[in-house]
KETOR-102382 format. One record per residue (C-alpha): residue in one letter; x, y, z. Coordinates in pm, 1 decimal, padded with zeros to 6 digits, always signed. Each point is the difference from the previous one (the first is absolute). Layout:
# residues N
a:X:Y:Z .
...
# end
This chain:
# residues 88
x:-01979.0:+01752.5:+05915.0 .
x:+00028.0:-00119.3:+00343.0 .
x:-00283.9:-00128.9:+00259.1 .
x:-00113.5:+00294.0:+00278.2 .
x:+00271.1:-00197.8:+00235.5 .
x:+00339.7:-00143.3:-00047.7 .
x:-00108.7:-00346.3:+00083.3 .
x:-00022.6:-00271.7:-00326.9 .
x:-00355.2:-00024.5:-00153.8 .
x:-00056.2:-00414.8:-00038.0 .
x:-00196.4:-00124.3:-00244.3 .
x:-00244.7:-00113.0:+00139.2 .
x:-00124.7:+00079.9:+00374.9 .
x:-00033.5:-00198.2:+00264.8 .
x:-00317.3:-00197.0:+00090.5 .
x:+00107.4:-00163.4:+00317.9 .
x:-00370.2:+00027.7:+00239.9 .
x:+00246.5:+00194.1:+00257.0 .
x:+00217.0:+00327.2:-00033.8 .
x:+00302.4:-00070.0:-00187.3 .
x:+00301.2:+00176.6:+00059.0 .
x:+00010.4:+00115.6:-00376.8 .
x:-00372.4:+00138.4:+00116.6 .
x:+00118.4:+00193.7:+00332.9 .
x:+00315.8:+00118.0:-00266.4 .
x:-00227.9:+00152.9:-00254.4 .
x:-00287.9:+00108.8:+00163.9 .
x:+00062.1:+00403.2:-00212.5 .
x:-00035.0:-00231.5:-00315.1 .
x:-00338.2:-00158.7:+00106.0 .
x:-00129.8:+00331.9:+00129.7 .
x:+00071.0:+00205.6:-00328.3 .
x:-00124.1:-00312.0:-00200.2 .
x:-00303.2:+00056.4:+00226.4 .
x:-00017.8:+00357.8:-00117.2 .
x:+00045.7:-00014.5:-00356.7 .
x:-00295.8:-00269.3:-00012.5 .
x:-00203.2:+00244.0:+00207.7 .
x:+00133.4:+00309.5:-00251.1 .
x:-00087.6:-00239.0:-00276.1 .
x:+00305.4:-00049.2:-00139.1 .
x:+00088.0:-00198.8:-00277.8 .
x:+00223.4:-00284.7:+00127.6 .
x:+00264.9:+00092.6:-00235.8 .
x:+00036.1:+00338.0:+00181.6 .
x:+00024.6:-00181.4:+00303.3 .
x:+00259.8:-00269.2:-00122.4 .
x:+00154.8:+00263.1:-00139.9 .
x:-00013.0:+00292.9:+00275.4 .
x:+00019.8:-00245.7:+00323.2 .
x:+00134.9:-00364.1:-00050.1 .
x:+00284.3:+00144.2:-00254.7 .
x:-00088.1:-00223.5:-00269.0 .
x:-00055.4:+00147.0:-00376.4 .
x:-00314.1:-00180.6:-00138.3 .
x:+00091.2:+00105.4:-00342.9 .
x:+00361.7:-00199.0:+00033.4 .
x:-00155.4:-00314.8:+00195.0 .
x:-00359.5:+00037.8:-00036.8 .
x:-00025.0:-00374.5:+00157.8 .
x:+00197.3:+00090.0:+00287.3 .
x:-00169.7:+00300.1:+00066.2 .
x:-00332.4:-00146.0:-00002.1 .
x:+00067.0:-00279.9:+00210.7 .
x:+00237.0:+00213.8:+00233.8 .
x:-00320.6:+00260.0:+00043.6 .
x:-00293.8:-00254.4:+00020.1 .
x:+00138.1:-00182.8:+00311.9 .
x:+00156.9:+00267.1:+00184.9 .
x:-00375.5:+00168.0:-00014.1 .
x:-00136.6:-00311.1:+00071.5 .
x:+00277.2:+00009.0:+00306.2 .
x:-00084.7:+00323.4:+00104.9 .
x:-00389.8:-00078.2:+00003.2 .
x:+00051.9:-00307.8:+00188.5 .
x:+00222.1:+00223.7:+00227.5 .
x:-00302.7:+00274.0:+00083.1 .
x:-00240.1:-00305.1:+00036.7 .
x:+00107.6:-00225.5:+00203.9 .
x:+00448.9:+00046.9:+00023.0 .
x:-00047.0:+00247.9:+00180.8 .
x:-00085.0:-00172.0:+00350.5 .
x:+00309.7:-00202.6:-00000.9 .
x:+00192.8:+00375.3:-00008.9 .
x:-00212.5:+00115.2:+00327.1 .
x:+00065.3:-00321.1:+00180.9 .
x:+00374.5:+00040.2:-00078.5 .
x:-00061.1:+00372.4:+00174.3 .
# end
């Protein structure tokens, strides 16, 4: 199954202390991953359903691939998000 976007799924996400690129490219990704934790979601439904990746083929992968995009995407509402309002 592919990710809600076209765009490749990395590993692991960034975890630059500024907006990456990758970030500004998958922003969908980090706001569904925001919305299955807030649906409660198991994060194999969410590897699954939105970063592409089958967690009962590479469970590893998955894991890893789903922790630190969420982390990502938490980061991103916290404190990210300011360097995407100065960039206007």
């Amino acid at each position: 199954m592919s990710p809600s976007n076209s765009l490749p799924i990395k590993d692991v996400a960034p975890s630059e202390p500024h907006v990456t690129e990758y970030d500004r490219e998958h922003i969908t990704i980090y706001l569904r991953l925001l919305d299955a934790a807030e649906d409660k979601a198991s994060w194999e439904e969410a590897a699954q359903i939105v970063l592409g990746i089958d967690p009962a083929r590479e469970p590893e992968r998955a894991r890893r691939a789903h922790e630190t995009h969420l982390a990502r995407a938490r980061w991103l509402s916290a404190k990210g998000y300011r360097d995407l309002l100065r960039e206007g």
